[in-house]
C-alpha positions in Angstrom: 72.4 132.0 133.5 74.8 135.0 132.4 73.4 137.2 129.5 75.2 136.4 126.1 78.3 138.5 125.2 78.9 140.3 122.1 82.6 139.2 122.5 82.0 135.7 122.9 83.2 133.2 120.0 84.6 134.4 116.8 83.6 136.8 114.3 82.6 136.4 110.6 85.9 137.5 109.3 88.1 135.5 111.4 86.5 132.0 110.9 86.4 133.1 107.2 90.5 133.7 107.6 90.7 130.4 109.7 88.7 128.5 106.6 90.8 130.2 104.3 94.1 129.3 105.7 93.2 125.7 106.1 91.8 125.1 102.9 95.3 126.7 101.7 97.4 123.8 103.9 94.8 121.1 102.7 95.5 121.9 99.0 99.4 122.1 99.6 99.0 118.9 101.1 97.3 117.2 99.2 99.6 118.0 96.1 102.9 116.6 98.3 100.6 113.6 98.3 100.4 113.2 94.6 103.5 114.0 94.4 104.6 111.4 96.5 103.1 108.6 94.6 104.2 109.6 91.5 107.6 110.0 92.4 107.2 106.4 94.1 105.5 105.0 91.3 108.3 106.1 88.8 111.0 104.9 90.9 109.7 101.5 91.2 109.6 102.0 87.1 113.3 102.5 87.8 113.9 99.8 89.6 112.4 97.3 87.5 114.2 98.9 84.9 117.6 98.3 86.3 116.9 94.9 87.0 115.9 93.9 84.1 119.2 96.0 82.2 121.5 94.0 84.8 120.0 90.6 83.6 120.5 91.8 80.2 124.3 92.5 81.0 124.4 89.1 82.5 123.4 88.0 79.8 125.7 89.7 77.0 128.5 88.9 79.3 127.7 85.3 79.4 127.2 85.2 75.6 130.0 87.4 74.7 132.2 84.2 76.7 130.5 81.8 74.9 130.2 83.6 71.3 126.5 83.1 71.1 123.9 85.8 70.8 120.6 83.0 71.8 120.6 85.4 74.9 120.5 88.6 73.2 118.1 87.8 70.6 115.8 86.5 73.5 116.2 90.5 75.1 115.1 91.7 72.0 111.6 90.0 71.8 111.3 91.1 75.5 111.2 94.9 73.5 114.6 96.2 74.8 117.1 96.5 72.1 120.9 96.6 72.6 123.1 98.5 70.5 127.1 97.1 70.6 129.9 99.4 69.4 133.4 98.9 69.0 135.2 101.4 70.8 138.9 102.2 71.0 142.6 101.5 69.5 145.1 98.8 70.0 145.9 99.4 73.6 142.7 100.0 75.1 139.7 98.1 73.3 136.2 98.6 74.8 132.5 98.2 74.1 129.9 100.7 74.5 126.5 99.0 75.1 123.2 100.9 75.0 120.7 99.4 76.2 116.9 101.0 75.5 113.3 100.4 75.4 110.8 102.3 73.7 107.2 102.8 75.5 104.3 104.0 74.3 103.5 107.0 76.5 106.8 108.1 74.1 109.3 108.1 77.4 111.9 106.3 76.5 114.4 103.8 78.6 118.1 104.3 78.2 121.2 102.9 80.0 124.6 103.3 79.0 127.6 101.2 80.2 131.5 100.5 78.9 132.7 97.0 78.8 136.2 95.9 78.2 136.6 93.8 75.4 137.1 90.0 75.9 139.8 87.9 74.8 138.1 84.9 73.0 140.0 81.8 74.5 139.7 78.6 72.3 139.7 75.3 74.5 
C-alpha cells in the first residue's frame, strides 16, 4: 500500500466552485424548460385559436352568400364576438371583420382580416 497524499483528490474550495457552477447550469436549465412549455402551451392556444377564427370566416362567408346570420349568431354563444364594418367608397368597397374573445385571465383574443364586399346575386 502507498501512503496517502496530501495532493490526492480535490480540495474544499474547488468541489465548492464545481457545486457552484453546476447548481448555476441546473437553474439556467431548468428555466429554458419552463420556458419551453409555456411557450408550447401558448402556441397551441394559438392554434386553436386560428382554427376556430378560420371556421368563423367560413362561416361569415357562407352566410354573407346566403344573407343569413343563423351562422354568426351560433359564433356568438360559442363567446367570440364579430364586429362587421363597412369600409370604403364607390370603387373599392370592403369589410373589416374583428373577430375577438374575451377570457378571464383578462388576455384577450383578437384577429383582424379585410374582406371584399360581395355582390348579392338574386336567382
Amino acid at each position: 500500500m502507498t501512503p496517502a497524499n496530501s495532493e490526492d483528490g480535490f480540495s474544499i474550495l474547488e468541489m465548492i466552485v464545481a457545486m457552484t457552477i453546476l447548481a448555476l447550469v441546473l437553474g439556467i436549465a431548468s428555466q429554458t424548460i419552463v420556458l419551453a412549455s409555456r411557450s408550447i402551451v401558448k402556441a397551441r392556444e394559438q392554434v386553436e385559436a386560428a382554427r376556430k377564427v378560420r371556421a368563423i370566416m367560413a362561416q361569415y362567408d357562407a352566410d354573407a352568400e346566403s344573407g343569413g346570420t343563423a351562422g354568426l349568431d351560433a359564433v356568438a354563444k360559442s363567446g367570440w364576438m364579430v364586429k362587421v364594418q363597412p369600409m370604403g367608397d364607390a370603387k373599392a368597397k370592403i369589410t373589416a371583420i374583428v373577430i375577438e374573445k374575451s377570457s378571464t385571465s383578462g388576455a384577450n383574443q383578437s384577429f383582424l382580416t379585410f374582406m371584399p364586399v360581395r355582390q348579392q346575386t338574386r336567382p
